[in-house]
C-alpha positions, 0 to 999 in steps of 0.5 A: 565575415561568411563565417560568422554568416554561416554561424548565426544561419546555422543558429537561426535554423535550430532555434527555428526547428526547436520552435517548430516541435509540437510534442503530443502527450496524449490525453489526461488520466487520473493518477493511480491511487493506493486504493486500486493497488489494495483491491482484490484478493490477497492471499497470506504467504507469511505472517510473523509476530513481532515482540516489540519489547523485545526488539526494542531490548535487542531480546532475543528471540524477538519474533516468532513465524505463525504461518503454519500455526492456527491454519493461517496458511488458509488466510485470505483478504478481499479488499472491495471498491467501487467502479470509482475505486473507492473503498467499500467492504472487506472480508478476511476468510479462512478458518483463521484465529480473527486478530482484527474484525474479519469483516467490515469497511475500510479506508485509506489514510491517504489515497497517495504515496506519502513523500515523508516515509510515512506508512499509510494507515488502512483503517477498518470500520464495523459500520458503512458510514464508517464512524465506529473503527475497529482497528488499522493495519500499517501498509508497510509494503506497497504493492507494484508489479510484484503484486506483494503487500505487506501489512502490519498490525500493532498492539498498544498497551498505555500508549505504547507498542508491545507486540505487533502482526506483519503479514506478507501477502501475494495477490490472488488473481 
C-alpha cells in the first residue's frame, strides 16, 4: 500500500510541474515572404541556354554557357520593394543583349513557398499598375542563407517550350 502511495504522489507532482510550465513564445512576427528574399541587387555568375527540343530528344549538345559571351559577365538585377516589401520596379543593367524588357515593374505569383513543387512565377510589367506584362521568369532556386537565386526564362512557340534562359545569380551587398 505505501508503494502504491508513493507511486500516484509521484504521479501527482509531475502532472502538477507539467501544469505549472508557462512557455514564452515571444511576441507575433510576420512570416518572410519570397518578395524579401528577391529584393536588392543580384549580380549573374552564370547564364546558360538550354535547347529544350534538344533535351527533351536526349540531342546533344543541348546547352550552351553565355556567361562570357555578349558582356554578360556585367549583367546586373536590382528588384525594388517598398518599406511594406511589396514589390515596386526593376531594373537590369550592364551593357548586356535584353532577353526580357530591362526595365519595368514586377510581382510574385504567390508571396509563399509553394507546398506542390510548383516554381513561383516573377511576372514583369511595363506599366506600375501593372496590367500590360512582358514577360515572367521562373524562380527555380529560392534564395536562403546562401544568397543564390536562380532564375529561368522560357520561350514558347504554338505552345510549347523550344529554348529556355537559366541565370544563376549571387546577391550583391
Amino acid at each position: 500500500m505505501r508503494c502504491k502511495s508513493i507511486y500516484w504522489l509521484a504521479v501527482m507532482m509531475s502532472l502538477t510541474a507539467i501544469g505549472c510550465d508557462n512557455t514564452e513564445d515571444g511576441s507575433h512576427v510576420d512570416p518572410i515572404t519570397i518578395y524579401e528574399k528577391v529584393n536588392g541587387n543580384w549580380g549573374l555568375t552564370n547564364l546558360k541556354m538550354v535547347d529544350e527540343f534538344a533535351k527533351a530528344n536526349k540531342i546533344e549538345p543541348s546547352e550552351e554557357n553565355l556567361s562570357t559571351y555578349f558582356n554578360y559577365e556585367d549583367f546586373k538585377i536590382n528588384f525594388v520593394t517598398d518599406a511594406q516589401n511589396r514589390p515596386t520596379s526593376y531594373e537590369v543593367t550592364g551593357n548586356v543583349p535584353p532577353l526580357f524588357a530591362p526595365k519595368g515593374y514586377w510581382a510574385l505569383s504567390s508571396d509563399f513557398q509553394q507546398t506542390n513543387a510548383s516554381a513561383i512565377r516573377i511576372y514583369l510589367y511595363s506599366d506600375a499598375q501593372k496590367t500590360q506584362k512582358t514577360d515572367e521568369l521562373r524562380i527555380i532556386s529560392v534564395p536562403g542563407k546562401n544568397e543564390e537565386m536562380q532564375l529561368q526564362l522560357m520561350r514558347t512557340s504554338g505552345g510549347a517550350d523550344f529554348v529556355s534562359y537559366v541565370f544563376k545569380l549571387n546577391a550583391i551587398n
